[in-house]
N, C-alpha and C positions, 0 to 999 in steps of 0.2 A: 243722768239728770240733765235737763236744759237750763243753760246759762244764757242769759243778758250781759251783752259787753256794747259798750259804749267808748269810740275814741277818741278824741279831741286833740286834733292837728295843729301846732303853732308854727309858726319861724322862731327859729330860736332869737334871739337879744343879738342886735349886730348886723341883722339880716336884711336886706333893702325888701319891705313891703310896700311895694305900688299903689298896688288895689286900695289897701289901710289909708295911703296919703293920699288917693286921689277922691274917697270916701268922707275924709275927715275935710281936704279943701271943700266940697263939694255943701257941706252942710249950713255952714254960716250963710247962703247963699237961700234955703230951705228953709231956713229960720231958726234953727238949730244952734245957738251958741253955748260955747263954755262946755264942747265936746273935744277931747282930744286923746292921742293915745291909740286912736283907732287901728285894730289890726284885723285881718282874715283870714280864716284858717278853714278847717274842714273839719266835721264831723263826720265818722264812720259808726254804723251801728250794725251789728249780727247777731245771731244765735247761733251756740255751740254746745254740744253735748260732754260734757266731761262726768266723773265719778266721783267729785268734789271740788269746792269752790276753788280750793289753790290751785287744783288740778286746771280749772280753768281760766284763773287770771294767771297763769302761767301760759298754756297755751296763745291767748290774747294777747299778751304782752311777746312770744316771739312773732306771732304773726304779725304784727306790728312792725317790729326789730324789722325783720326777712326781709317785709311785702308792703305794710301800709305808710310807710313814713319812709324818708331822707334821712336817716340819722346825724346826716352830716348840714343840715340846714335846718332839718325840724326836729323840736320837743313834740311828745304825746303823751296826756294822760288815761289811763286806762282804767275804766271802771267797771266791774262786775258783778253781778248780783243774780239770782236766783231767779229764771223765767217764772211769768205766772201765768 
């Protein structure tokens, strides 16, 4: 079967985001107020073929572990579901 995996890249809590701060200064200037908080992360998306759903948010979540994230800098969350 083909799987949909979806994963969503943060810096973890602690982590100096630039990008986040130089986004959020950048906004009141834009017109934009009473935005804050701002962070940027990355989104990863693939299809994988596994023999059931655990079977694939399993694989997902090591390819992630392995290859797609910094475990040591970044959170990711990992979503799965059923190609259509």
């Amino acid at each position: 079967m083909k799987f949909s995996a979806l994963v969503d890249v943060r810096l973890r809590g602690g982590i100096s985001d630039p990008a986040g701060a130089t986004i959020e200064r950048a906004l009141p200037a834009l017109g934009y107020q009473g935005v804050e908080g701002v962070t940027v992360g990355k989104t990863i998306r693939f299809t994988l073929e596994a023999e059931t759903l655990t079977e694939a948010q399993t694989m997902a979540e090591e390819l992630c572990e392995s290859f797609l994230t910094n475990p040591v800098i970044e959170d990711a969350e990992v979503t799965v579901e059923e190609a259509s």
